[in-house]
C-alpha positions as CSV (number, residue, x, y, z in Angstrom):
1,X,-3.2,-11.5,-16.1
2,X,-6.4,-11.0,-14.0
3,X,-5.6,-7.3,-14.2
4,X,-6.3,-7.9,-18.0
5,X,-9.4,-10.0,-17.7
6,X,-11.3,-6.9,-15.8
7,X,-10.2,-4.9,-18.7
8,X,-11.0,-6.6,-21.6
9,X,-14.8,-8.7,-19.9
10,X,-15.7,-5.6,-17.6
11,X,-18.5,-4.2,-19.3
12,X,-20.1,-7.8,-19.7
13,X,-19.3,-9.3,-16.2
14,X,-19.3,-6.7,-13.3
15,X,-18.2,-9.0,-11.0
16,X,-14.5,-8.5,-12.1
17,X,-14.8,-4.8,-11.1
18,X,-12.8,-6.2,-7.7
19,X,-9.7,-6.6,-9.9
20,X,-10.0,-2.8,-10.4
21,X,-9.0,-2.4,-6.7
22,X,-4.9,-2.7,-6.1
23,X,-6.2,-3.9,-2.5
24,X,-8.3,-6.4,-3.4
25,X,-5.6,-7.8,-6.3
26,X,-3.0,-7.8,-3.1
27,X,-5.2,-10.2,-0.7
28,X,-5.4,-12.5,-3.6
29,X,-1.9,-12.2,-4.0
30,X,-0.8,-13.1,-1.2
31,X,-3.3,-16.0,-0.7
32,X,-2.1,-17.3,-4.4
33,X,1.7,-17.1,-2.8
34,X,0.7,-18.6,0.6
35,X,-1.3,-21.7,-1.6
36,X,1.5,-22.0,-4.2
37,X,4.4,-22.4,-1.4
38,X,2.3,-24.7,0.8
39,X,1.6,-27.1,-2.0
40,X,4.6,-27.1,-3.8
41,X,7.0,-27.2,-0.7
42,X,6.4,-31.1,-0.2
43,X,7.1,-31.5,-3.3
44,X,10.5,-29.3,-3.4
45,X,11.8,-30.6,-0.3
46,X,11.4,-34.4,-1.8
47,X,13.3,-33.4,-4.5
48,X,15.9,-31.9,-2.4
49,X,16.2,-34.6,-0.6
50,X,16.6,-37.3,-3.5
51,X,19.2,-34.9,-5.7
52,X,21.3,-35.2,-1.8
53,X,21.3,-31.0,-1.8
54,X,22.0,-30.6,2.1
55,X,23.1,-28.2,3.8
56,X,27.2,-27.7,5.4
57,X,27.3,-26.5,8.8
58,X,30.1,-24.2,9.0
59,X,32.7,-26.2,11.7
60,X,33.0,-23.5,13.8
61,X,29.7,-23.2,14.5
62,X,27.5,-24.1,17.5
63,X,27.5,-27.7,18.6
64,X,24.1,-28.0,18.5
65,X,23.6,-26.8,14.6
66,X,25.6,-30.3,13.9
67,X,22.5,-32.1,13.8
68,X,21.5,-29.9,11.1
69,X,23.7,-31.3,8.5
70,X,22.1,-32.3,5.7
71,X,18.5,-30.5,5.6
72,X,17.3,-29.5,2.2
73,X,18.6,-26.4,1.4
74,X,18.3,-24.0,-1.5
75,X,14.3,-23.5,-0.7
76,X,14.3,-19.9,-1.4
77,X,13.8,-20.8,-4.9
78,X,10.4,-22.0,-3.4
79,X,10.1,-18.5,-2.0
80,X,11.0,-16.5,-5.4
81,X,8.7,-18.3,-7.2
82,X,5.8,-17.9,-5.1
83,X,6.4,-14.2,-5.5
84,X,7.0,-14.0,-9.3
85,X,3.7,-16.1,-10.0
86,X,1.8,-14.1,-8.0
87,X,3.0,-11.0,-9.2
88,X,2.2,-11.5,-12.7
89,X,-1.1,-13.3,-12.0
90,X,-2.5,-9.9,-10.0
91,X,-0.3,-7.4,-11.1
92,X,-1.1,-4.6,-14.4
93,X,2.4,-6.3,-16.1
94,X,2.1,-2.9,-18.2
95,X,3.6,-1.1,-14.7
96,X,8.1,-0.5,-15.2
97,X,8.3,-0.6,-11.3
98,X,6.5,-3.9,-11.1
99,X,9.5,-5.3,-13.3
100,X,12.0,-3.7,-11.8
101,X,11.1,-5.3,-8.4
102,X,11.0,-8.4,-10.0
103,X,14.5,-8.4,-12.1
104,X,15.9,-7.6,-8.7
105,X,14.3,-10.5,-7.2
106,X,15.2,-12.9,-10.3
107,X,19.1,-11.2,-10.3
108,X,19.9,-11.4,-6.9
109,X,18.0,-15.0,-6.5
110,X,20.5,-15.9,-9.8
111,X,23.3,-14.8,-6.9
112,X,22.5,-16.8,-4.4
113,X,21.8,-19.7,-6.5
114,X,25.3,-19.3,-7.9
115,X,26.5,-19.3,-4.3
116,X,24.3,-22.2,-3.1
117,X,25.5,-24.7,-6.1
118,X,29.5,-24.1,-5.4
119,X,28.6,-24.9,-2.2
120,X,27.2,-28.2,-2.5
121,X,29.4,-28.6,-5.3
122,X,32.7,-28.4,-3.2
123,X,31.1,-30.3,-0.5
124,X,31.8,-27.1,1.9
125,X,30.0,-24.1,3.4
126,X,32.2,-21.8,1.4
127,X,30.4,-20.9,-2.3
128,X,31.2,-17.6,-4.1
129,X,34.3,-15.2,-3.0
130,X,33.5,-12.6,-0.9
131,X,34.4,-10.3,-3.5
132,X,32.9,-12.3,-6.8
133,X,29.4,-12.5,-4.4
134,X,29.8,-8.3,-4.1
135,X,30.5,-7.6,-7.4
136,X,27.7,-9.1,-8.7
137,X,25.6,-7.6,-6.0
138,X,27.0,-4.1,-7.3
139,X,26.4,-4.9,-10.8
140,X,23.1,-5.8,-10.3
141,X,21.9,-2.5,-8.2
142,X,23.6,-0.2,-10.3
143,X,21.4,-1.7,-13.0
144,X,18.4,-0.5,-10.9
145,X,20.4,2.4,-10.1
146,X,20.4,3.7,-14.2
147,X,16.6,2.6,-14.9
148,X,15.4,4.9,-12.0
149,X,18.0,7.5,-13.3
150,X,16.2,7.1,-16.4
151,X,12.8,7.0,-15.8
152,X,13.5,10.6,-13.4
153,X,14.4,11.9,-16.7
154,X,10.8,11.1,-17.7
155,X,9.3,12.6,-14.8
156,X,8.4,9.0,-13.7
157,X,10.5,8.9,-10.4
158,X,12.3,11.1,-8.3
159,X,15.7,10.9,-7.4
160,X,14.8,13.3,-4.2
161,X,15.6,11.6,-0.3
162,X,12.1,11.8,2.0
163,X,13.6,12.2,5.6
164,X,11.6,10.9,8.3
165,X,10.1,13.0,10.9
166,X,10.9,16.0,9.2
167,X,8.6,17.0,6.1
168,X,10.7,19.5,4.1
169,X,13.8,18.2,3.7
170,X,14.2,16.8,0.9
171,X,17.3,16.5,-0.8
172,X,18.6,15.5,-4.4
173,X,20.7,13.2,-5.3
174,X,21.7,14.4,-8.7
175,X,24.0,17.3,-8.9
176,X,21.7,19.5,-11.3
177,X,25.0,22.0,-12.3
178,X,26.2,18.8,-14.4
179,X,22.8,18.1,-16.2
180,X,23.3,20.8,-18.7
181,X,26.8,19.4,-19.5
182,X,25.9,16.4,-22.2
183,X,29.5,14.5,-21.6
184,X,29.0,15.4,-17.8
185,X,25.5,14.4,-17.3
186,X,26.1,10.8,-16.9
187,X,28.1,11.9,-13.9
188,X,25.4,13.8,-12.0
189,X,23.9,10.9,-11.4
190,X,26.8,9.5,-9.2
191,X,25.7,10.2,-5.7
192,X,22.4,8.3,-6.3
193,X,23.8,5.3,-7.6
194,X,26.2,5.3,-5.0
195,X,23.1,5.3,-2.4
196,X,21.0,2.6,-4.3
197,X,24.4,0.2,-4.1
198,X,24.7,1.3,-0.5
199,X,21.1,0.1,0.2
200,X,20.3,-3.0,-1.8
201,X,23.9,-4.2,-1.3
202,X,23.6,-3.9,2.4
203,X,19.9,-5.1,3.0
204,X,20.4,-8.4,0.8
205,X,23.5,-9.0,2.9
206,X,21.7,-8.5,5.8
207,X,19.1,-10.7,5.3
208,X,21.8,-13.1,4.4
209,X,23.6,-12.6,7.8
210,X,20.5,-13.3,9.6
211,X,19.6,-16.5,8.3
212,X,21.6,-18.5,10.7
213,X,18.2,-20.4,12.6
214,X,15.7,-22.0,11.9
215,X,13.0,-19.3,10.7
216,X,14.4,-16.3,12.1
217,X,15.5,-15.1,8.5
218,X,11.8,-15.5,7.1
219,X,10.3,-14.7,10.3
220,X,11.3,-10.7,10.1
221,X,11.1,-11.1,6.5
222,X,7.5,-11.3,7.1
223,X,7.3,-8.7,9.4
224,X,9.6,-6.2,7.5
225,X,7.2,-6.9,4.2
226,X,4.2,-6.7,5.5
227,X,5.0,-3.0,6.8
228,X,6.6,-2.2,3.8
229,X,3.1,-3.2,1.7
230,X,1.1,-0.9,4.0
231,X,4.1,2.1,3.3
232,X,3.8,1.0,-0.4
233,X,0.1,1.6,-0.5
234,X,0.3,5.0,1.6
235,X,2.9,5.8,-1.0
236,X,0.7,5.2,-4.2
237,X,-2.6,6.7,-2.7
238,X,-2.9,10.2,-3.7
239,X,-5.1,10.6,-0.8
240,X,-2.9,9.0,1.8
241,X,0.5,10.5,0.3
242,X,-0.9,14.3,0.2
243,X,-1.9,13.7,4.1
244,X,1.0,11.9,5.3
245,X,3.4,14.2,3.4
246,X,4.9,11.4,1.3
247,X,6.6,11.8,-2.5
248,X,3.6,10.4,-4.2
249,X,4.4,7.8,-7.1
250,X,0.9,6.9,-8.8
251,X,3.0,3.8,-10.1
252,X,4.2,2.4,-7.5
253,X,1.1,1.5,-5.8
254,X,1.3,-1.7,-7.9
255,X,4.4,-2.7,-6.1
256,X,2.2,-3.3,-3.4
257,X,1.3,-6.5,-4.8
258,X,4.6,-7.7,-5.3
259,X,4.6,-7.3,-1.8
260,X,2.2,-9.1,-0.6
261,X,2.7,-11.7,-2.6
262,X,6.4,-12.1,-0.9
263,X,4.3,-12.2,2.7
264,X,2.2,-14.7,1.4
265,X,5.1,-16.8,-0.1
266,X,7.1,-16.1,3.1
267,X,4.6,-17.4,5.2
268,X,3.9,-20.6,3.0
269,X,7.7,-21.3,3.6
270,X,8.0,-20.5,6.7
271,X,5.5,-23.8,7.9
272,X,8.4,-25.6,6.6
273,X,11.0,-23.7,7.8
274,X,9.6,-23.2,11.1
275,X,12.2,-24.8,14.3
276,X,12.9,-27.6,13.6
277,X,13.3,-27.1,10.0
278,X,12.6,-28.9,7.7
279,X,14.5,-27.3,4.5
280,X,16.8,-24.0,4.3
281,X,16.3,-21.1,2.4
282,X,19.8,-21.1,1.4
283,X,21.4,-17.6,0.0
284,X,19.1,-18.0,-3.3
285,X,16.3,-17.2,-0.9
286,X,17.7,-14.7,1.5
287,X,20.1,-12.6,-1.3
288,X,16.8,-12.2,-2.8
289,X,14.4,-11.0,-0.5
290,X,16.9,-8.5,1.1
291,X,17.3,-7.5,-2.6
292,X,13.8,-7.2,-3.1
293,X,12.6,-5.3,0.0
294,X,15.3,-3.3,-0.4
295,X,14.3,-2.6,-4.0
296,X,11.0,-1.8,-2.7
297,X,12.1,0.8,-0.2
298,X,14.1,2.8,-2.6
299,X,11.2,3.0,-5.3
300,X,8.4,4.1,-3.0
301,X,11.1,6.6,-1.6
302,X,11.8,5.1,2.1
303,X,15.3,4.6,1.9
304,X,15.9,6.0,5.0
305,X,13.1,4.3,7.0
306,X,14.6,0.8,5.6
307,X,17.1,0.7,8.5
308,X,14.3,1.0,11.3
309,X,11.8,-1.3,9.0
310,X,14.8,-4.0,8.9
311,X,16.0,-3.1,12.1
312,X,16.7,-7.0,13.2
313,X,18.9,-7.4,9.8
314,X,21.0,-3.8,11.1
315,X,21.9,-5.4,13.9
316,X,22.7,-8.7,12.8
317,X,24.6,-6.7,10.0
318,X,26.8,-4.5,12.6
319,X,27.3,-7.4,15.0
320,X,29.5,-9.1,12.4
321,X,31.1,-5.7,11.8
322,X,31.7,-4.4,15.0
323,X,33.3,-8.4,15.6
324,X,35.3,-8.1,12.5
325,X,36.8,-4.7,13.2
326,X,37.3,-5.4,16.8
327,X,39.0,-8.6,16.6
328,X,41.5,-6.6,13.8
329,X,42.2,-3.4,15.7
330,X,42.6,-4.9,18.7
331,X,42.4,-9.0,18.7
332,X,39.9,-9.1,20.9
333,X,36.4,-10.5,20.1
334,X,33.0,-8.3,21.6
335,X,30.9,-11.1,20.9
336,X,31.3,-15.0,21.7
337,X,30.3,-15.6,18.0
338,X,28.8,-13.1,15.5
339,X,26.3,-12.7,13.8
340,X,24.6,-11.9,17.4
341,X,22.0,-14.3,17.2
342,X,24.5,-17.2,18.0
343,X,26.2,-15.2,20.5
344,X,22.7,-15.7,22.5
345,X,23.2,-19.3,21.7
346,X,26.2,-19.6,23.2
347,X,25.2,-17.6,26.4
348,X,22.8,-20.8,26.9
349,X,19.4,-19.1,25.2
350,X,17.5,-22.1,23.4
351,X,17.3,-21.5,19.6
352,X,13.6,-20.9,19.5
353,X,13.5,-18.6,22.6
354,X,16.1,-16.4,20.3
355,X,13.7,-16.9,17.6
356,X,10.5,-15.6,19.3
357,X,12.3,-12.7,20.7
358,X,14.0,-11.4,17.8
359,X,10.5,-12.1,16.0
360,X,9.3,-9.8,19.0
361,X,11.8,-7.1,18.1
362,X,11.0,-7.2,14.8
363,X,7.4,-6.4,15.2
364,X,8.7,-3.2,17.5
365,X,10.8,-2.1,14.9
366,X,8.1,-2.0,12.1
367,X,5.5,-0.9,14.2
368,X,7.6,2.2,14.8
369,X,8.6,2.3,11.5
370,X,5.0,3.0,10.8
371,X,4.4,5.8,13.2
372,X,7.1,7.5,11.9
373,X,4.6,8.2,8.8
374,X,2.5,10.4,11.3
375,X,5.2,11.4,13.0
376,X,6.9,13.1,10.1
């Protein structure tokens, strides 16, 4: 909307030249998120609180999350909202990559939502089957999966992989011998819908997996978007891209707003989420934002960094694999209790000690994640 206002009062008031600047738009952003989720997070949480929406512990659980019982959960539709405000506030609305952050955001949120009511409405910490919750997830990213398809077909985006540290390899995902086929071009694009499911699937499941303490989750949420607005930016700089040796989407630099509004709404909720918690992001909040970022990342090209960006999520992510697999090949367990973080728990670590240091990790991981730009 304020994108608009420079447009159409410019010439009269040359003041609002500073919404001409995607930088300026995304500190405004993120201040308008961080406002938004501060103010109306009392507010929420009273609500919350009066409708009885609680949170289950699951039983087999750590002793101490017993206590927990109860907190307000479901605030990551506090989160979502402090993003999609923000967005469209700052944003040029006119920009296809802007709304295709956002439906991802809005879909996946719709998810966990979903997920979130069955819970509270069977009184348990069991919502959607496993299988429902990954089918939507599927449906939903192979929805991304066609409009990028379809906007490569304009020229718009590329379908090509950017491999860091190396700067000329740069595959395709399409098979381009099926293009000229009419019936069999549909087809060619196969292997890069099967990568977009692979990524956005796994990264919102991640994040999902992670929330298990009391601002952990949001915590490297924070961290993993706040590098991935700087990579956005590199990304739509012409300047930046050519030196860096990045696929350079003029578009998508306005994505970089979307992304700082989600550190601004992030941090807004995580003064209330911070140990001891006073509300729960629930999956609504956490299907969401590993939706989003990983939305992001495929966009702007960085599908391959996203595992180093979101390196906390991996491991959380493979903990409850490895655990899984293990205990099904073999019966044995590798951790006390997956995912990892509540194997620390168990080993005697207090919960914000495990907090600060995966925080700590975090930070390592994007901070390498950014040399790797230089590196490449």
């Amino acid at each position: 909307m304020f994108y608009y206002l420079y447009l159409e009062f410019y010439p009269r008031f040359h003041l609002l030249n500073l919404f001409r600047y995607i930088t300026v738009r995304t500190a405004y952003a993120s201040l308008t998120a961080l406002l938004l989720s501060l103010v109306l997070g009392p507010w929420l949480i009273g609500k919350l609180k009066r409708f009885q929406v609680g949170q289950f512990v699951r039983e087999e659980g750590p002793e101490s999350h017993r206590a927990k019982a109860g907190t307000p959960t479901m605030g990551g539709v506090l989160i979502d909202l402090c993003i999609i405000l923000p967005t469209l506030l700052w944003s040029n609305l006119g920009n296809v990559f802007v709304w295709l952050a956002l439906g991802v955001t809005v879909t996946f949120g719709a998810i966990g939502f979903w997920d979130d009511y069955l819970k509270l409405r069977r009184k348990h910490n069991l919502g959607l089957r496993a299988r429902s919750k990954l089918l939507l997830q599927i449906a939903a990213s192979v929805l991304l999966a066609a409009a990028l398809a379809a906007l490569s077909e304009k020229s718009l985006y590329s379908t090509k992989l950017t491999f860091p540290f190396f700067k000329r390899i740069h595959p395709d995902f399409v098979v381009s011998s099926l293009l000229s086929h009419g019936w069999a071009a549909p087809l060619a694009f196969l292997p890069f819908v099967g990568l977009v499911v692979l990524v956005v699937v796994g990264s919102s499941n991640a994040v999902n997996l992670t929330d298990g303490l009391d601002g952990l989750a949001i915590g490297c949420v924070i961290v993993a978007a706040s590098a991935l607005t700087v990579l956005t930016y590199v990304t739509g700089n012409a300047v930046w891209a050519s030196y860096l040796n990045l696929e350079h989407l003029e578009r998508s630099a306005e994505l970089t707003i979307f992304c700082g509004s989600m550190v601004g709404a992030s941090l807004g909720f995580l003064w209330y989420n911070a140990y001891p918690a006073e509300i729960f992001m629930g999956d609504v909040g956490s299907l969401s934002l590993g939706g989003a970022i990983a939305a992001v990342a495929v966009i702007i090209k960085q599908e391959l960094l996203l595992p180093f960006l979101g390196g906390i999520f991996v491991v959380e992510a493979l903990s409850v694999i490895l655990q899984v697999g293990s205990y099904k090949l073999r019966r044995k367990r590798i951790f006390r209790m997956a995912p990892i973080h509540h194997h620390f728990e168990l080993l005697g670590w207090k919960e914000s000690k495990i907090i600060a240091r995966f925080w700590i990790a975090a930070l390592v991981f994007a901070l390498f994640t950014l040399t790797t730009l230089k590196l490449r």
